[in-house]
C-alpha positions in Angstrom: 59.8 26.3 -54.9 59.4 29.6 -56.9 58.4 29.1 -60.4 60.3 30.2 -63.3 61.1 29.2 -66.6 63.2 30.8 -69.4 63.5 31.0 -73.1 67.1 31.6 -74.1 68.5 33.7 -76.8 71.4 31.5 -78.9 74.2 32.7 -81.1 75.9 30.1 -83.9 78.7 29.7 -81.6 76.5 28.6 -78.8 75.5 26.2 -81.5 79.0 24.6 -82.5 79.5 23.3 -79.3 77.8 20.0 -80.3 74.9 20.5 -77.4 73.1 23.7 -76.4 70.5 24.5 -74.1 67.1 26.2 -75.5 64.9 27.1 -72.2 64.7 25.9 -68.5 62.4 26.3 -65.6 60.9 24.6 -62.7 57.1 24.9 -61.8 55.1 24.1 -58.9 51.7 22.8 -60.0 49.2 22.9 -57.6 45.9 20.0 -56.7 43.0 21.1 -59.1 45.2 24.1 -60.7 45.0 24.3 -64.7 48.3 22.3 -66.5 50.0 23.9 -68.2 50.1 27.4 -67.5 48.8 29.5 -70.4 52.0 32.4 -70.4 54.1 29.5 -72.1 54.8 30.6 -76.0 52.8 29.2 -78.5 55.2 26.7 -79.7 55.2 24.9 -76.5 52.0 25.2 -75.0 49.5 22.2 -75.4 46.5 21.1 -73.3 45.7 16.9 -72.8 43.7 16.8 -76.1 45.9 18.1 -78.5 49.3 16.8 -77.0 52.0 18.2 -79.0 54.9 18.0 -81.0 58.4 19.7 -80.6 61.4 20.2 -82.7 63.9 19.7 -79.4 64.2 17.5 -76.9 63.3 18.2 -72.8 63.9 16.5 -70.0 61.7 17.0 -66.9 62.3 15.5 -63.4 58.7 15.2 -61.2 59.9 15.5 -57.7 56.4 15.8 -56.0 53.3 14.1 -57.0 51.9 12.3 -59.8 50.6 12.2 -63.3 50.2 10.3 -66.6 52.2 10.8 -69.8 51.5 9.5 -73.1 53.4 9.6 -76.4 53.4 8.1 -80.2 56.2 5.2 -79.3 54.7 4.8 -75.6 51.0 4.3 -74.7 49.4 5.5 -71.4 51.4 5.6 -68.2 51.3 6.6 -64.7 54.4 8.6 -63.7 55.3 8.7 -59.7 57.6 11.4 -58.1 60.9 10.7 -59.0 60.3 9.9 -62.7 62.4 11.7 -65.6 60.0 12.2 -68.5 62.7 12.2 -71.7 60.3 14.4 -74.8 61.8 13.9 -78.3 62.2 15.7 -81.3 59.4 15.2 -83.9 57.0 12.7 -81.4 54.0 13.7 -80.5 53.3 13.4 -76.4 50.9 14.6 -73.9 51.1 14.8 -69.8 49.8 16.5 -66.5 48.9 16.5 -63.2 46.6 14.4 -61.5 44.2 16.6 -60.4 44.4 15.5 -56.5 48.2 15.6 -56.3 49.4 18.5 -58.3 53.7 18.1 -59.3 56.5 19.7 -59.4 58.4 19.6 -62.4 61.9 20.9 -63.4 62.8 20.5 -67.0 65.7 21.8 -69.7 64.9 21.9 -73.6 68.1 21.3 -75.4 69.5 19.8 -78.9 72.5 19.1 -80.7 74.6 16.1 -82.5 75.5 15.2 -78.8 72.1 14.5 -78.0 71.4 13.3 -81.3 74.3 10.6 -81.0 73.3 9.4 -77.3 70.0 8.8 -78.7 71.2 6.9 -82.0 73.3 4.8 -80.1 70.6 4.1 -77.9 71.3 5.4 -74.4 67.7 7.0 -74.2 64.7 5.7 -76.6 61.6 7.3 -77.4 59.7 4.0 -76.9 61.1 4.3 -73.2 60.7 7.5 -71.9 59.4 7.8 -68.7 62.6 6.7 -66.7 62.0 6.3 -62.4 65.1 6.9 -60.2 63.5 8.3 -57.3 64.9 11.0 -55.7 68.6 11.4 -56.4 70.7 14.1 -55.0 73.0 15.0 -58.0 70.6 15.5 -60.8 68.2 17.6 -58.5 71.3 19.9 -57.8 72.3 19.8 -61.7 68.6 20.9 -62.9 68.8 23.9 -60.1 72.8 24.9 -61.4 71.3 25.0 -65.3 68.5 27.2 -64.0 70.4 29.1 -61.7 72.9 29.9 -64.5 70.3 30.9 -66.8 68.6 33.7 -64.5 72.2 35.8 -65.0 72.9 34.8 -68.3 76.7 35.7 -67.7 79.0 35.6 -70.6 80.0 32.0 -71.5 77.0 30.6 -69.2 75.6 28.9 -72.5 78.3 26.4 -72.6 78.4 26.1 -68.5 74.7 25.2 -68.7 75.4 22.8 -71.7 78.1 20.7 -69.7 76.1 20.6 -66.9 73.5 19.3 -69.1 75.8 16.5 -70.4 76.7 15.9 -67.2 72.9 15.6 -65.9 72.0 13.3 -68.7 75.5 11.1 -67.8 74.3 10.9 -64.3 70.8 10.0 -65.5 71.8 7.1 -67.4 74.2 6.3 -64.4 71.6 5.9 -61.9 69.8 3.7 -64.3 72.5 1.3 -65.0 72.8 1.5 -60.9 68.8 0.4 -60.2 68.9 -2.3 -63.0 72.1 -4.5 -61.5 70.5 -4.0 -57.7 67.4 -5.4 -59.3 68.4 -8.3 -60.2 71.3 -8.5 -57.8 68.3 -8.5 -55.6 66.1 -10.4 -57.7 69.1 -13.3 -57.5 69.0 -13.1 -53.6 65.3 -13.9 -53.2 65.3 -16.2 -55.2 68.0 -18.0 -53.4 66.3 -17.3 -49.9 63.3 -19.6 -51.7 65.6 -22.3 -52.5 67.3 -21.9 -48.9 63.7 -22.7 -47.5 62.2 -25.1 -49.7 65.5 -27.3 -49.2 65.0 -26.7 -45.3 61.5 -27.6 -45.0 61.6 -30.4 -43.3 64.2 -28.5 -40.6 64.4 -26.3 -38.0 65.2 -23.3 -40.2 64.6 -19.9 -39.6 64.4 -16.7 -41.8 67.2 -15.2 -39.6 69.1 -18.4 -40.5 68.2 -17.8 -44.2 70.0 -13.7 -44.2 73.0 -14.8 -42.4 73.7 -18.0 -45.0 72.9 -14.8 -47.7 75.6 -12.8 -45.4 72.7 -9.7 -45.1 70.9 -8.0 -42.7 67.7 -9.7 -41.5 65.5 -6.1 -41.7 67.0 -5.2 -44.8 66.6 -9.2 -46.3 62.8 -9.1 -44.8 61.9 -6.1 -46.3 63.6 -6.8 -49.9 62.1 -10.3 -49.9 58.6 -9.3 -49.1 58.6 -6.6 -51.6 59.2 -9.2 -54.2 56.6 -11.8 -53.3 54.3 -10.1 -51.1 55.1 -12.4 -47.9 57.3 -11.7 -45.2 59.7 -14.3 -45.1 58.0 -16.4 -41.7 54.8 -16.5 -43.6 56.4 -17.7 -46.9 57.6 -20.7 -45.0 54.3 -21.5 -42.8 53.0 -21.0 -47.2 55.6 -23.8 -47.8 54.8 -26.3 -45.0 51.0 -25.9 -45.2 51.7 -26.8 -48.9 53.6 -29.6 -48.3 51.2 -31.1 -46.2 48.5 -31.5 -48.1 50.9 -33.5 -50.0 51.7 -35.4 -46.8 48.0 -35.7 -46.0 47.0 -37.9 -49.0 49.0 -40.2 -47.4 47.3 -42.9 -45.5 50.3 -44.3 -43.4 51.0 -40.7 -42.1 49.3 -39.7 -39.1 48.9 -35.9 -38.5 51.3 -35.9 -35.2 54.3 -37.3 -37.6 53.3 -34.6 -40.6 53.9 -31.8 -37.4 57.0 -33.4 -36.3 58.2 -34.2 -39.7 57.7 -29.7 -41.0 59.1 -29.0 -37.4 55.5 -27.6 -36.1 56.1 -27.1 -32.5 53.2 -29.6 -32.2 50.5 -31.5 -33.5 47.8 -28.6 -31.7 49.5 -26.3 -33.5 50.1 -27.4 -36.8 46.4 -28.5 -36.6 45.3 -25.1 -35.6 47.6 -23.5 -38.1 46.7 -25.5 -40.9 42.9 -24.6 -40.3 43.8 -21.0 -40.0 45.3 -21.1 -43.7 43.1 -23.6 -45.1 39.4 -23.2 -43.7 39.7 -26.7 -42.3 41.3 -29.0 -40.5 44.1 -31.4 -41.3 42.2 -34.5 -41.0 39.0 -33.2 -42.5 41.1 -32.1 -45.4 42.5 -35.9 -45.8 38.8 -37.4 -45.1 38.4 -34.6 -48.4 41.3 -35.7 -50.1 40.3 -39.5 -50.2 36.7 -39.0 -51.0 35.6 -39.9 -47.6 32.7 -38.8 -45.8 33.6 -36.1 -42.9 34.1 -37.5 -39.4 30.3 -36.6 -37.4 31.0 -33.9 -34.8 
């Protein structure tokens, strides 16, 4: 990456065009390097203390490291690469760096009634402006075509850069729609994978079993389903048996051979040693708990 950043000149027809871009640039900030650099002009520089307050809006897309960002409608937030920062007109905001990561940051400043109306309507809120879509292909290519248009500053490159722009902020809004369905698209299929094994307890029933009834892959189903409760799917249904035997162990008339058999353990030893492994202690020193009886000698 090779730093740059521009400030352009506009005319009033540049301006009747309904959207118009005001500056671009991308910057490369390096671990423990002062943010921002001090060769901005004075109506856009700021340091963490101040913050500071702009009469456009920007849009900046990290696509290395990390930082924080704050703003009047959004307290204090971490921002990851592959975050969009969206800066408003009249709000007051603040953001840099972490100091052990550096970022790189590409950004256009632009304004207009078609920016004005997106935001009136709701598409992009300043109480929401950090927005995460991790690396995507097309608006990294838009940012570098505004920037790349701007170095020449051919005739007619104002409204090039500003339908790019539209474009870019069409996309943005795009990808978001995108991530929120395969959330909870996703969100729908683990929980039906913890139905599938909570009805199956008491059966042979493997994870593998539980992606092909869900008609996915068994990598891709592992990795989704741990992501959203922290346990592969094999130890979310040892979770489930081991729970349901502590049930079973209140239970007098239950011995612990027919608990194993009954939760498909592939033996009493097992279960036993399983159970301890989870618990701290065995099955029948958990029911000699359970009961209020005093532990077996030995």
């Amino acid at each position: 990456m090779t730093n740059y950043y521009k400030y352009l000149p506009l005319s009033n027809e540049d301006k009747k065009w309904g959207l118009y871009i005001l500056n671009a640039g991308c910057i490369r900030t390096e671990p423990s390097e002062n943010y921002p650099i001090i060769s901005h002009p004075s109506d856009y520089y700021f340091n963490w203390n101040n913050g500071r307050v702009l009469d456009e809006y920007q849009v900046l897309y990290i696509t290395k490291g990390t930082g924080i960002f704050e703003s009047d409608s959004s307290k204090y937030q971490s921002v990851q690469a592959g975050t969009v920062i969206l800066l408003f007109p009249g709000e007051r905001h603040r953001y840099k760096p972490n100091q052990e990561t550096g970022w790189d940051e590409y950004w256009i400043g632009l304004k207009g009634e078609i920016m004005d109306n997106l935001v009136e309507n709701g598409f992009f809120k300043p109480e929401n402006p950090c927005l995460y879509i991790g690396f995507n292909e097309q608006i990294f290519n838009l940012f570098d075509t505004i920037i790349e248009k701007t170095k020449t500053e051919a005739s007619g490159y104002q409204p090039l850069v500003s339908g790019a722009a539209l474009h870019l902020l069409g996309s943005l809004h795009a990808a978001l729609k995108q991530n929120s369905v395969e959330h909870e698209d996703r969100e729908i299929l683990v929980n039906k994978a913890r139905l599938l094994f909570r009805s199956n307890i008491d059966k042979a029933f493997s994870p593998e079993q539980a992606a092909e009834e869900l008609q996915v892959g068994y990598s891709w189903f592992r990795k989704i389903f741990k992501s959203y409760t922290g346990l592969s799917p094999g130890q979310y249904c040892i979770q489930l048996k081991i729970e349901k035997a502590r049930t079973m162990l209140s239970d007098p008339n239950l011995s612990v051979k027919e608990i194993a058999y009954t939760l498909k353990f592939e033996s009493s030893f097992y279960f036993s040693k399983l159970f301890k492994e989870k618990t701290g202690i065995t099955p029948t020193a958990y029911r000699q708990r359970a009961m209020g009886m005093q532990p077996s000698p030995g």
